[in-house]
C-alpha positions in Angstrom: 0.0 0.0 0.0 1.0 3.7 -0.6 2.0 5.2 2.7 -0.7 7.1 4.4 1.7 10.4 5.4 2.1 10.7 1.4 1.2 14.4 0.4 3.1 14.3 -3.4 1.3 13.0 -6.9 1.7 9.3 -8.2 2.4 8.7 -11.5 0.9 5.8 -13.1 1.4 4.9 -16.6 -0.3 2.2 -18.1 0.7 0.6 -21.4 -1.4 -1.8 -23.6 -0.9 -3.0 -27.7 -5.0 -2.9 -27.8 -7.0 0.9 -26.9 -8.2 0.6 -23.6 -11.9 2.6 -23.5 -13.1 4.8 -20.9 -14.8 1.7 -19.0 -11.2 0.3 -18.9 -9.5 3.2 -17.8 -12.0 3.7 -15.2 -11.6 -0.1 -14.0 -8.2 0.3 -13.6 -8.5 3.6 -11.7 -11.2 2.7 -9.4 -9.1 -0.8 -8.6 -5.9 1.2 -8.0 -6.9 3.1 -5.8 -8.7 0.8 -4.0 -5.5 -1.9 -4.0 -3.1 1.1 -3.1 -5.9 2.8 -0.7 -4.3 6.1 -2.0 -5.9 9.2 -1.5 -3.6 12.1 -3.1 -3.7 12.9 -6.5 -3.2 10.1 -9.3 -1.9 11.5 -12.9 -2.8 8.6 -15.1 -0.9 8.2 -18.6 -2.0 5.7 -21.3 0.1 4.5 -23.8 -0.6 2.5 -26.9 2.4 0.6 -27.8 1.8 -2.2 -30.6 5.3 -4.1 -29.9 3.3 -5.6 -26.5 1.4 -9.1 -27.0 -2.4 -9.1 -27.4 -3.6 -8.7 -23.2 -0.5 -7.6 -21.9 -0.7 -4.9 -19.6 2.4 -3.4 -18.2 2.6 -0.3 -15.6 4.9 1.7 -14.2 4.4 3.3 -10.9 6.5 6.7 -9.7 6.0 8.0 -6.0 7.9 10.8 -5.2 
């Protein structure tokens, strides 16, 4: 879990070879924050990279 005293942003990129919709985006969001039981801010980053295999989702995750 993210620790509680944490006042900066996280940066979460997400990367994915097929477009990820709204419904996805908000999925993955809404299951973040619960997993991580963040509270600050969240900048969220999507990235379409074709190079990945078909329903691989990678992420990278920067707390400052």
């Amino acid at each position: 879990p993210v620790p509680q005293e944490l006042d900066g942003i996280i940066i979460c990129t997400i990367a994915s070879a097929a477009h990820l919709g709204k419904n996805d985006m908000h999925a993955f969001m809404k299951i973040f924050r619960q997993t991580s039981r963040c509270s600050t801010e969240i900048l969220f980053s999507y990235i379409l990279e074709s190079n990945l295999d078909p329903g691989l989702l990678l992420t990278t995750i920067i707390i400052p």
